[in-house]
C-alpha positions in Angstrom: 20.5 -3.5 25.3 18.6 -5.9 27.5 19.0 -9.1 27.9 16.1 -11.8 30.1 18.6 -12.9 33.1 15.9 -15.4 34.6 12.6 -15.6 35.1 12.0 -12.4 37.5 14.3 -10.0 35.8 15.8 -8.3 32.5 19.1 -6.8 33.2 20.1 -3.8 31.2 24.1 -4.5 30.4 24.4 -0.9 28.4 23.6 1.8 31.4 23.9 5.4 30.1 27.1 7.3 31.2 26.9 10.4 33.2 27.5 12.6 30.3 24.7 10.7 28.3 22.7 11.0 31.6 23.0 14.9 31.8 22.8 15.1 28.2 19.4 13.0 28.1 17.9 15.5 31.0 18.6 18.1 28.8 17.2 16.5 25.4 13.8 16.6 27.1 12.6 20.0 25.6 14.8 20.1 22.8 14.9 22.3 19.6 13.4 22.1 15.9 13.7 17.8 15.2 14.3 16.7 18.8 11.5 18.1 20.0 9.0 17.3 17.1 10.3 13.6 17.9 9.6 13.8 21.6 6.4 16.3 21.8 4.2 15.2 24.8 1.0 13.3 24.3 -0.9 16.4 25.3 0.7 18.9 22.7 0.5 16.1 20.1 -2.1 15.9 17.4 -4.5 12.5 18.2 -7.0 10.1 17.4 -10.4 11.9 18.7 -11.3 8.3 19.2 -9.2 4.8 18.8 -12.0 3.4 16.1 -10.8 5.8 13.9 -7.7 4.8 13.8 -8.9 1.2 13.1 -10.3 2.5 10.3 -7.7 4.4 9.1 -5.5 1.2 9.3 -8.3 -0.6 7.0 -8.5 2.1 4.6 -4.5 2.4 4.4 -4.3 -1.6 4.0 -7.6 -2.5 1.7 -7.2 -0.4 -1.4 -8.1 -1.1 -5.0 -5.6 -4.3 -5.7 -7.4 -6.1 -3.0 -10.4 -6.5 -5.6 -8.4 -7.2 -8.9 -5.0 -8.6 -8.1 -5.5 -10.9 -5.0 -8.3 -12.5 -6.6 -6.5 -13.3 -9.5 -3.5 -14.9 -7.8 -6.3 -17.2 -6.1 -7.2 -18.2 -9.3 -4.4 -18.7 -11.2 -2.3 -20.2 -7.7 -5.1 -23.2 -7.1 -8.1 -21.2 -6.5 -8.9 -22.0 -2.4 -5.8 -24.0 -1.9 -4.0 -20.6 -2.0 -5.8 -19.4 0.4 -3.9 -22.0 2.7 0.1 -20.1 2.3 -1.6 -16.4 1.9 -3.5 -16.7 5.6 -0.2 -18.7 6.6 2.3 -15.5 5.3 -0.4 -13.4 6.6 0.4 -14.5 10.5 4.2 -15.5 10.0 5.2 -12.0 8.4 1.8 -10.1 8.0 0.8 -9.2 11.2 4.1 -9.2 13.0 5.5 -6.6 10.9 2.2 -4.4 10.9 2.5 -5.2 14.8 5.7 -3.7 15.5 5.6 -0.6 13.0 2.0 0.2 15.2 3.9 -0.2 18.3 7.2 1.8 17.1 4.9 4.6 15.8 3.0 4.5 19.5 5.5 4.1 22.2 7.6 6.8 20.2 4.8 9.0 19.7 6.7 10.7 16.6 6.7 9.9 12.6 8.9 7.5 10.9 11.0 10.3 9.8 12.9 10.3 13.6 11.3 7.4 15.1 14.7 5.5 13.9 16.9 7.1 17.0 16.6 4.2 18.4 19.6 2.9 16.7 21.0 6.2 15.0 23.2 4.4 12.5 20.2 3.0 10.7 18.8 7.0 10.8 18.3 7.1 7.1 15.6 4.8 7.1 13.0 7.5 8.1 14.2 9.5 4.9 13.5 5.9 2.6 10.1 6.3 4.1 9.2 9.7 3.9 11.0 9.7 -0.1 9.0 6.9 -1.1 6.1 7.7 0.3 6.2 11.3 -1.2 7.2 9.8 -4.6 4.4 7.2 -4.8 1.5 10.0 -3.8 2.7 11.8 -6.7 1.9 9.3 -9.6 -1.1 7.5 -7.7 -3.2 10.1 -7.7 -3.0 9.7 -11.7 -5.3 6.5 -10.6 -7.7 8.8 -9.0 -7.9 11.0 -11.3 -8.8 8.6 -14.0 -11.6 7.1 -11.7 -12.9 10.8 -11.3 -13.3 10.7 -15.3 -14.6 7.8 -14.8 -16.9 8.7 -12.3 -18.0 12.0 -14.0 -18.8 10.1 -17.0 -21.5 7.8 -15.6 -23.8 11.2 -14.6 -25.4 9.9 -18.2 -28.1 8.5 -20.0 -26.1 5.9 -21.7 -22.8 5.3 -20.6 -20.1 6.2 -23.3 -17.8 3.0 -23.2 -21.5 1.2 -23.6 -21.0 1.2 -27.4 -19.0 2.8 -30.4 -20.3 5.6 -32.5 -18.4 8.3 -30.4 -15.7 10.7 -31.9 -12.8 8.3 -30.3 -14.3 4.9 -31.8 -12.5 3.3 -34.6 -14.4 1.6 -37.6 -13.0 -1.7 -35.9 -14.7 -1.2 -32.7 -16.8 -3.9 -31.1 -20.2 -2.9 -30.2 -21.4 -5.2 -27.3 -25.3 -4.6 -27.9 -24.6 -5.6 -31.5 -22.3 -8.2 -31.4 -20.1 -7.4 -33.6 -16.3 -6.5 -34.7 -17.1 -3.9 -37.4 -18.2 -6.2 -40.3 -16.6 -9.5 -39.9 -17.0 -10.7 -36.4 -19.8 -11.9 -34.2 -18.8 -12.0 -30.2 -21.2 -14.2 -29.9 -19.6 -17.1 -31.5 -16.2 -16.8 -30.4 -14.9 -20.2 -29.1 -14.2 -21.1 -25.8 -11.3 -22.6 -27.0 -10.0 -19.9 -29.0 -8.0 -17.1 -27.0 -4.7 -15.2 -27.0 -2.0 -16.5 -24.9 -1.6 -15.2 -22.1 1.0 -12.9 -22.0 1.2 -12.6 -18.3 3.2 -15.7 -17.8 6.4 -13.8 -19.7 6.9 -11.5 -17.3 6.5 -13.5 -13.5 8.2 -10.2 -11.9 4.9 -8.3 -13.0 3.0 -10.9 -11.4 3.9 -10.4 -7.9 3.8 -6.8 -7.8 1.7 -4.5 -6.1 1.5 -3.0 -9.3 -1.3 -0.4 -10.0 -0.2 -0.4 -13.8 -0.9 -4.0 -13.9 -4.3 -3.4 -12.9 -4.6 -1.2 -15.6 -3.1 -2.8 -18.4 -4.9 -2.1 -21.7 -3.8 -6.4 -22.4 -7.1 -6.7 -20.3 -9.5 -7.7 -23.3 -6.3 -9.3 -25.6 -8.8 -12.1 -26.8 -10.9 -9.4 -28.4 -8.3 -8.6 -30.9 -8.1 -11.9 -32.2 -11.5 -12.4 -33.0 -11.4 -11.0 -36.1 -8.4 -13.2 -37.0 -10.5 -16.7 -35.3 -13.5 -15.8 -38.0 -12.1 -14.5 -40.7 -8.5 -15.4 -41.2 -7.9 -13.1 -44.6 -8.7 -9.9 -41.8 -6.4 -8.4 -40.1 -7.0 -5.3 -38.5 -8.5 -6.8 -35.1 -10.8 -4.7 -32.9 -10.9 -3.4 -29.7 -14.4 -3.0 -27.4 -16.0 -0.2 -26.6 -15.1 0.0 -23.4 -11.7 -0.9 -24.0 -11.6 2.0 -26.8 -13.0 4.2 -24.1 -10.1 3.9 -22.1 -7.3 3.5 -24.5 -8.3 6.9 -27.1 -11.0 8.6 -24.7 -9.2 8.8 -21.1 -6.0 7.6 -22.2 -5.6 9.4 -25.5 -2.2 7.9 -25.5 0.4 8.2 -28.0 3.2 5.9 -29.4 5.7 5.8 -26.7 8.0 7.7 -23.8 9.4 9.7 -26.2 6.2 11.2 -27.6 4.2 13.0 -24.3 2.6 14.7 -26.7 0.4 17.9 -24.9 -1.3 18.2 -21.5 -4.9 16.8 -21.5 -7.2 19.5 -20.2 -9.5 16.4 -19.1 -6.9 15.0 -17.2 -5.4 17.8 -16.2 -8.5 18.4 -14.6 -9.3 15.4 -13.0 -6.0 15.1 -11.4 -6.4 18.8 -9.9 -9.6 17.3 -8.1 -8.1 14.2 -7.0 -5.3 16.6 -5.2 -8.4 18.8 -3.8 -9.7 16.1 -2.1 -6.2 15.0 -0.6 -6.5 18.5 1.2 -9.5 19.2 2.0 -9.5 15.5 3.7 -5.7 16.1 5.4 -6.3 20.0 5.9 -6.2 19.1 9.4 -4.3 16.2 10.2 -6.2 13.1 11.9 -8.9 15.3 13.3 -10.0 15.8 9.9 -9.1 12.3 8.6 -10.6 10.4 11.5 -13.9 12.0 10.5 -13.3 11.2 6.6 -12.3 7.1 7.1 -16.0 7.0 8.4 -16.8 6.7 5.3 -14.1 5.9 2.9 -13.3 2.9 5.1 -16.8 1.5 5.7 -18.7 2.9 2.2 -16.3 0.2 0.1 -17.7 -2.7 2.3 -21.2 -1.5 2.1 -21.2 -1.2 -2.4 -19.2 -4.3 -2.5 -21.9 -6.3 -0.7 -24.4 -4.7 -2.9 -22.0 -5.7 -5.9 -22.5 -9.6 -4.8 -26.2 -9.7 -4.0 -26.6 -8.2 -7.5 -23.7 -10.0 -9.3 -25.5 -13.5 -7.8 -28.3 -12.9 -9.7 -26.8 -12.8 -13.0 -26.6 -15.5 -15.3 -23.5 -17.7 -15.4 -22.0 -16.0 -12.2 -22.4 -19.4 -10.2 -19.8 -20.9 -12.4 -17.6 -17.7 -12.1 -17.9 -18.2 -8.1 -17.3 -22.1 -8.1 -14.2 -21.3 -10.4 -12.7 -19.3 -8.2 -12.7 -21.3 -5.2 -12.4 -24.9 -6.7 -9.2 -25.7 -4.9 -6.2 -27.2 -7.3 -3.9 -28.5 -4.2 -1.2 -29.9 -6.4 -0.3 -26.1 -7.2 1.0 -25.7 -3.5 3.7 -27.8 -4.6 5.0 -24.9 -6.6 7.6 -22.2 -5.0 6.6 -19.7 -7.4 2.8 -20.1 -5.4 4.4 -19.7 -1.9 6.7 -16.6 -3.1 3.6 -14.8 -4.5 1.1 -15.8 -1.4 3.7 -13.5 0.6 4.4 -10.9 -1.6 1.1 -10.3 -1.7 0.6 -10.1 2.1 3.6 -7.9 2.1 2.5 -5.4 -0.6 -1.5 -5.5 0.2 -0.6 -4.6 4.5 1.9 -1.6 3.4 4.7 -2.1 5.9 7.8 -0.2 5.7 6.4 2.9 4.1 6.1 4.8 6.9 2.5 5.2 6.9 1.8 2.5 9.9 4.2 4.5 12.0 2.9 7.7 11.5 -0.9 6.8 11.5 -0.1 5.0 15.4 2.3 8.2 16.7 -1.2 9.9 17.2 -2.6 7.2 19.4 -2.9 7.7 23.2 -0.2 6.0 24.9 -2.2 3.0 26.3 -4.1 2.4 23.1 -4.6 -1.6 22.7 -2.9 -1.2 19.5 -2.3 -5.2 19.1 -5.7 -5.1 18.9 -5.8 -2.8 16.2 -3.2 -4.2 14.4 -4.7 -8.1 14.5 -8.4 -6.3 13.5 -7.0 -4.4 10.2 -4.5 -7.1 9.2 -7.4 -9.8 9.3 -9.8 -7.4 7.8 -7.3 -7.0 4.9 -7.0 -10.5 4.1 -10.3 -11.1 4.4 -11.6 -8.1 2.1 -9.3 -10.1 -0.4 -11.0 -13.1 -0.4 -14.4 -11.2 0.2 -13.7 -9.6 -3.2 -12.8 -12.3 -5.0 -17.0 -13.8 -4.8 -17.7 -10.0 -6.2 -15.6 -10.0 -8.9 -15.8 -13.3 -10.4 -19.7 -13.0 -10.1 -19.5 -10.6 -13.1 -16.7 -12.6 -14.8 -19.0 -15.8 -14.7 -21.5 -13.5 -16.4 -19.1 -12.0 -18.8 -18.1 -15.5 -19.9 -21.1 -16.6 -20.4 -22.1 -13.8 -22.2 -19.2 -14.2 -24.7 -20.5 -18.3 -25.2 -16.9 -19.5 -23.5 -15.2 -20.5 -20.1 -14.5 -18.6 -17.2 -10.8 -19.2 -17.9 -10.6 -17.6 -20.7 -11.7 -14.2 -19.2 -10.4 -14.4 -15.8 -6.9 -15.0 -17.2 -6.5 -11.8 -17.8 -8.3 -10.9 -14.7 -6.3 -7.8 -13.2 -7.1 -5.4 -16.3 -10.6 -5.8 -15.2 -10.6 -1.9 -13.5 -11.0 0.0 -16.0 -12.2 -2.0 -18.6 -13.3 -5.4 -18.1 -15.8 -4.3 -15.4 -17.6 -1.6 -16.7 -18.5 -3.4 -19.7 -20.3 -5.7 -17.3 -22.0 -2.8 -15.8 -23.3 -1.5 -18.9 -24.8 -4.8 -19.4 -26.9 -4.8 -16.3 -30.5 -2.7 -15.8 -30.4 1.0 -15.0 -25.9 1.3 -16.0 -25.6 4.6 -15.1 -26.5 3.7 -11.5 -24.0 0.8 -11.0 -21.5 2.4 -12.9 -21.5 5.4 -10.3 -21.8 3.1 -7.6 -18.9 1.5 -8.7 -16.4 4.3 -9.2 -17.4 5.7 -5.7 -16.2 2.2 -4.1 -13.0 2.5 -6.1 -12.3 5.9 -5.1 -12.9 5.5 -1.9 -10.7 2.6 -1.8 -8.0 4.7 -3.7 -8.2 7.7 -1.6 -7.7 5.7 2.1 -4.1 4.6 0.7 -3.2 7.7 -0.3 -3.9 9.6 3.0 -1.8 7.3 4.6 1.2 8.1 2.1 0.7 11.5 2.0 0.3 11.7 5.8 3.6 10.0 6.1 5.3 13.0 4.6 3.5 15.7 6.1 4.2 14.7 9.5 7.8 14.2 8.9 8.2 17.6 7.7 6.4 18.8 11.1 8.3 16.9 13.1 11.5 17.8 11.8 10.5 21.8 12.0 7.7 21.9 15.0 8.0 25.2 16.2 8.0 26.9 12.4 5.1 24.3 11.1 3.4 22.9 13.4 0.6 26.0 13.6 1.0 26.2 9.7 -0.4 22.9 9.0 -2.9 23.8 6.5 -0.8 26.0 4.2 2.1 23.2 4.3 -0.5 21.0 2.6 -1.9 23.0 0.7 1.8 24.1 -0.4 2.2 20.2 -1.0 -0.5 19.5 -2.4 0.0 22.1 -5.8 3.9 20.9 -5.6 2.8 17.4 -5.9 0.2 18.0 -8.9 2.5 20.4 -10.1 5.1 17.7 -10.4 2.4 14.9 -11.7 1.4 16.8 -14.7 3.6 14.4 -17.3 0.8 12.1 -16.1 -1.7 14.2 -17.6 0.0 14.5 -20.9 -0.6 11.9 -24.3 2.0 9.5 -23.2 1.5 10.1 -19.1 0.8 6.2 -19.0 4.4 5.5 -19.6 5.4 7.7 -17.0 3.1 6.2 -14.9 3.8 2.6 -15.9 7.9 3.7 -15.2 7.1 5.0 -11.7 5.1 2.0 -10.5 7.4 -0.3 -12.0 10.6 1.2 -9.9 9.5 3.0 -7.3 9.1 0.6 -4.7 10.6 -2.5 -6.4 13.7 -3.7 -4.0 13.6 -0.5 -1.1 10.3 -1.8 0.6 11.4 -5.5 0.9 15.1 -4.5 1.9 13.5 -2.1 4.5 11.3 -4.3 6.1 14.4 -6.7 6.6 16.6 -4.4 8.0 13.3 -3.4 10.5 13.4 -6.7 12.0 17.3 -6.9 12.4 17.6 -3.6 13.9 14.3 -4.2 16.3 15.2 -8.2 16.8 19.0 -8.1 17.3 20.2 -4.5 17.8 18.1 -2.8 19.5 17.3 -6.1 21.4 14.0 -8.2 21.0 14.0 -8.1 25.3 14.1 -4.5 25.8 11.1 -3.9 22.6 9.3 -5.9 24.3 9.6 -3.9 27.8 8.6 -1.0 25.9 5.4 -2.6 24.6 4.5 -4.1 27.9 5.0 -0.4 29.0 2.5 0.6 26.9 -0.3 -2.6 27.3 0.8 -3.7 30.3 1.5 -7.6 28.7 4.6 -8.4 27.2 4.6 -10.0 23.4 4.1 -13.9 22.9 6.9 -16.0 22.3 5.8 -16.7 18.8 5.6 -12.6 18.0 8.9 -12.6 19.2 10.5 -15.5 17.2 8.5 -14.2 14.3 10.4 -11.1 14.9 13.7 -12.4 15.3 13.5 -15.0 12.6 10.4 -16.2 10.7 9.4 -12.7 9.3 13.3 -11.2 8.1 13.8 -14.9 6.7 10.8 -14.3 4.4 11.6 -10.9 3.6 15.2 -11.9 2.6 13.8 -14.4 0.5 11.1 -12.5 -0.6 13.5 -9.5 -1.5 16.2 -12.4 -3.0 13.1 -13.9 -5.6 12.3 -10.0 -6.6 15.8 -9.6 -7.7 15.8 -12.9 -10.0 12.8 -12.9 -11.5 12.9 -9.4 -12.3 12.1 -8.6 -16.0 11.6 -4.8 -17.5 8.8 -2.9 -17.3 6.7 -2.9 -21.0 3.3 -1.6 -21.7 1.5 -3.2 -24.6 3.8 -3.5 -27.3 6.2 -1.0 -26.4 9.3 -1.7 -25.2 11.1 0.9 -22.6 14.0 2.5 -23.8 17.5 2.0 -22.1 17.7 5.2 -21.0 14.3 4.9 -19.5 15.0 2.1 -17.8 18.6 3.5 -16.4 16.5 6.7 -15.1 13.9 3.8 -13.8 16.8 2.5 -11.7 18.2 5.4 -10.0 14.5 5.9 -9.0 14.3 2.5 -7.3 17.8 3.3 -5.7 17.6 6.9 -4.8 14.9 6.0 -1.7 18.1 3.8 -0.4 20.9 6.7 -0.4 20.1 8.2 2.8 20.6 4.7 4.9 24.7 5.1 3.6 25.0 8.7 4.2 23.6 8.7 7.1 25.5 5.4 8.3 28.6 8.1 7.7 27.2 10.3 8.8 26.7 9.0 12.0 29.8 7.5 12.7 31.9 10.6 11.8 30.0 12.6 14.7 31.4 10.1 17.7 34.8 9.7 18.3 37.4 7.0 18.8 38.4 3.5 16.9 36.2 2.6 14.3 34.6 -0.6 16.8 33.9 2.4 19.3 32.2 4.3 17.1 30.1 1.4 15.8 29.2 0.6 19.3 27.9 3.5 20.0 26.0 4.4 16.6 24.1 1.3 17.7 22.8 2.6 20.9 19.7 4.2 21.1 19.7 8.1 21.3 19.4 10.1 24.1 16.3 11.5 23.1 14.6 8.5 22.5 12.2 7.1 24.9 8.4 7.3 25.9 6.2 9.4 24.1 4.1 9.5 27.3 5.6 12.8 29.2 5.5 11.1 33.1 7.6 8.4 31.6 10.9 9.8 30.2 12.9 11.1 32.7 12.9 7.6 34.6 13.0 5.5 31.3 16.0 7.8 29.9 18.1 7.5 33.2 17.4 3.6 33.2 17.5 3.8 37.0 15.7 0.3 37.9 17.6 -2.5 36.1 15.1 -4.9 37.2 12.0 -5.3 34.5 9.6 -6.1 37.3 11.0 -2.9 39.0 11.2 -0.7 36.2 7.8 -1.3 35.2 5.9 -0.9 38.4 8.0 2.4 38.7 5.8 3.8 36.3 2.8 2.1 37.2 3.2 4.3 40.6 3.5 7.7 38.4 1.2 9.6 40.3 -0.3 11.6 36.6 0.1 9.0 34.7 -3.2 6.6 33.6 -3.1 2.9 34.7 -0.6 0.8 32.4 -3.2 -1.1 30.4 -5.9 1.4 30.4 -8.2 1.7 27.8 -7.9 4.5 24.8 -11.0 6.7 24.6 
């Protein structure tokens, strides 16, 4: 470890051994993992240029919650006021932890799988990353797939969740053009006052989730369903809209619970085979095929979503929809609950601790300005947030006034808009097909970026960990993964895939995320030594971290991931979906999936210390040093970084700086 002596010098207090020495020297054209950890730059798949991996970042952080989820937090969190502890969380935890998983991934030059040899005993966090990763890609490309039906649908004349009359309306459904809930009620004259509940408040876990089912929730349009009950109070069979009807007996098809799957949906079935098509085609060959592809899934969203607002401005009522959202309510800053979901939602939205940051910056160049990059897609993430926000509550001004009440009273359920919400508004508007596909090209785009990175994550680890056998069969493992991975999300296709889907989201990433972002900072801050990271990085840049990055490291960012993790815990409620309730055995099975991405940090915390030998402390000691394969990804810098021959930090870096091959410290990436 190193530790700052004065202001000239770092002294390094652990030297390697001459066993370890010899052993390093040797560990520099290792075998099968070792050397897919430490491949040179040169042999390495890369970034044809640095931009695209800029946008890749974007595209991995800005996906489709950004539009529905962060703007609804603004609202019901003190419209603008919460903007003041979201951009606060967003440089006290946000952009330090995106920071250091961009410079892990880069200085290591390897995936998150084995970039974690620099403290072996905390080995099994790779696996967490590559197992939740791998289990995530499988139930959200169910999303995409349901946009693609989506998407297909709007190649029409009229759009079909435009108005009932189709096979899958009921005689209850409310036809937006005429106004009407079947016989008894007129839309028109519903009361501003008169609403459901909201039933969002009962479950506050749900609310702080980066939950795609929550997005989706068919509760979207509750307020519909007690219209017929506001009017005529002797009627009770309710009614749905036609575009919520669409989506809940059209797409959906859904039956009465878990234990009713009911058969595979050749629509779905369907869809979600294209959604995995476009996965390979787009990852068939690595980043040189994926830097091409965030060209325009990363800038196209940015592009439509302007177009949304000019044309969302000009509709009636959207002014107040706007003003709404960014009134600012500062006496709601004095509650906790505002603070804890302002960083959760930073936390969720950047995507730390999956792995995908690592393995997206382990194809950068070695002297890629990658603070740069990190600052650019971190702000850009926050800021396509808030950028959102003015599109979507454009239409939910409209939509309010449209239904003769307050913005309120539609934006309280504001996170179902997706699916539902939204393209009723679109329907509304001149020339629907036309939005409507412009619409479900933004979302897909959106969707697709954040699964690349996911799905990336655990193709690289698998070539890392077996170079020689699958590195030159790149293709054919994806496309092997690929048909494993739809094979695997068929359930999702069935009657009652929604539950599945709903249980997946719920657990999957619930408490290992959080708890692995904590234990980043400890290992990075405390073990592996804030002193000697920041040597590494100033390898790379030629600058050494600022003091605040550094205490933000060491304490500001694992403080609010503790307390982040420690608020999850206690305010965690069980998943439900409408009106059903999750079984208990459903729920147990949801548990061991929220655990089973934690198993391999124990066995491999065993594992590791039953492969040195000596007392217990010893073998703690030296579980906690770096391996001897870890070092430089750069080729010209690992023999003299390994055998830590200067001790002195202005020494050891100008060592390198005189590498005859090697490229200026500082240089600029092509």
């Amino acid at each position: 470890m190193l530790l700052e002596g004065n202001d000239s010098h770092v002294v390094l207090i652990t030297p390697l051994n001459a066993a370890d020495e010899d052993n390093a020297k040797k560990t520099l054209c290792e075998t099968e993992g070792e050397v897919g950890a430490k491949e040179d730059e040169e042999d390495r798949l890369q970034w044809t240029h640095s931009f695209e991996f800029v946008l890749s970042l974007i595209g991995y952080a800005v996906g489709v919650s950004n539009l529905w989820r962060f703007p609804y937090l603004c609202l019901r969190n003190g419209g603008g006021a919460f903007l003041i502890p979201f951009f606060l969380f967003l440089f006290l935890a946000g952009i330090p932890l995106f920071y250091m998983e961009v410079c892990l991934g880069q200085f290591s030059g390897t995936s998150s799988l084995f970039v974690w040899k620099l403290c072996p005993l905390f080995r099994g966090i790779g696996y967490c990353m590559i197992l939740v990763s791998g289990m995530a890609c499988i139930y959200y490309n169910g999303v995409l797939s349901w946009i693609l039906y989506y998407l297909v649908s709007s190649f029409t004349s009229e759009l079909p969740w435009a108005s009932c009359g189709h096979w899958w309306n009921t005689p209850t459904c409310i036809d937006p053009r005429k106004g009407s809930v079947g016989p008894h009620c007129n839309v028109s004259t519903l009361s501003g006052n008169d609403s459901a509940p909201d039933n969002t408040t009962s479950a506050p876990f749900n609310l702080v989730r980066e939950s795609v089912s929550w997005m989706l929730s068919n509760d979207t349009l509750d307020w519909t369903e007690n219209c017929s009950s506001i009017l005529d109070a002797n009627d009770t069979r309710g009614g749905k809209t036609a575009a919520e009807e669409f989506w809940q007996y059209n797409v959906l098809r859904k039956t009465s619970g878990l234990h009713e799957l009911g058969s595979l949906q050749l629509h779905s079935s369907l869809c979600l085979l294209a959604a995995w098509v476009l996965v390979f085609f787009c990852l068939i060959r690595g980043v040189k095929s994926l830097g091409k592809v965030v060209y325009v899934t990363a800038l196209l969203p940015y592009f439509l979503l302007t177009v949304f607002l000019v044309r969302g401005a000009m509709l009636p009522g959207a002014a107040d929809g706007i003003l709404f959202y960014i009134r600012p309510d500062f006496s709601r800053l004095k509650s906790i609950t505002v603070w804890i979901e302002a960083c959760l939602q930073v936390f969720y939205s950047l995507g730390p601790a999956w792995g995908g940051l690592i393995t997206m910056a382990s194809f950068n160049k070695f002297h890629n300005n990658c603070f740069r990059d990190a600052v650019i897609a971190s702000l850009a993430d926050g800021l396509t947030s808030f950028y959102g926000g003015f599109v979507i509550f454009g239409v939910v001004g409209f939509m309010a006034k449209e239904a003769n009440t307050t913005v309120d009273k539609i934006a309280t359920h504001g996170p179902g808009l997706a699916l539902v919400a939204y393209p009723e508004a679109i329907s509304k508007l001149p020339l629907p097909p036309l939005w409507a596909i412009l619409f479900f090209v933004m979302l897909l785009s959106l969707g697709l970026d954040s699964q690349f990175g996911m799905f990336e994550t655990v193709i690289t680890g698998l070539v890392d960990a077996f170079p020689t056998k699958l590195r030159r069969l790149r293709g054919r493992l994806t496309f092997a993964l690929c048909i494993a991975c739809y094979l695997v999300s068929l359930p999702i296709a069935t009657n009652g895939g929604i539950y599945v889907f709903q249980l997946l989201d719920w657990y999957v990433a619930t408490f290992c995320v959080l708890l692995t972002s904590f234990l980043e900072c400890i290992i990075i801050g405390w073990i592996y030594g804030i002193e000697r990271f920041c040597t590494d990085v100033e390898l790379m840049l030629g600058s050494r971290p600022s003091l605040a990055v550094k205490l933000c490291w060491c304490f500001v960012t694992p403080f609010l991931m503790l307390m982040a993790f420690i608020f999850t815990c206690a305010t965690y409620v069980l998943p439900v979906y409408d009106d059903y309730v999750y079984p208990a055995e459903a729920n147990a099975l949801g548990f061991f999936i929220s655990v089973l991405p934690l198993l391999p940090i124990p066995f491999f915390m065993v594992k590791e210390l039953m492969s040195h030998e000596g007392s217990l402390l010893e073998r703690l000691k030296k579980s906690l040093q770096p391996d001897a394969s870890w070092g430089p990804a750069l080729k010209e810098y690992r023999p003299l970084y390994v055998q830590r021959l200067p001790t002195k930090r202005t020494k050891f870096i100008s060592h390198f700086r005189r590498t005859k091959q090697a490229p200026s410290v500082g240089a600029k990436s092509s």
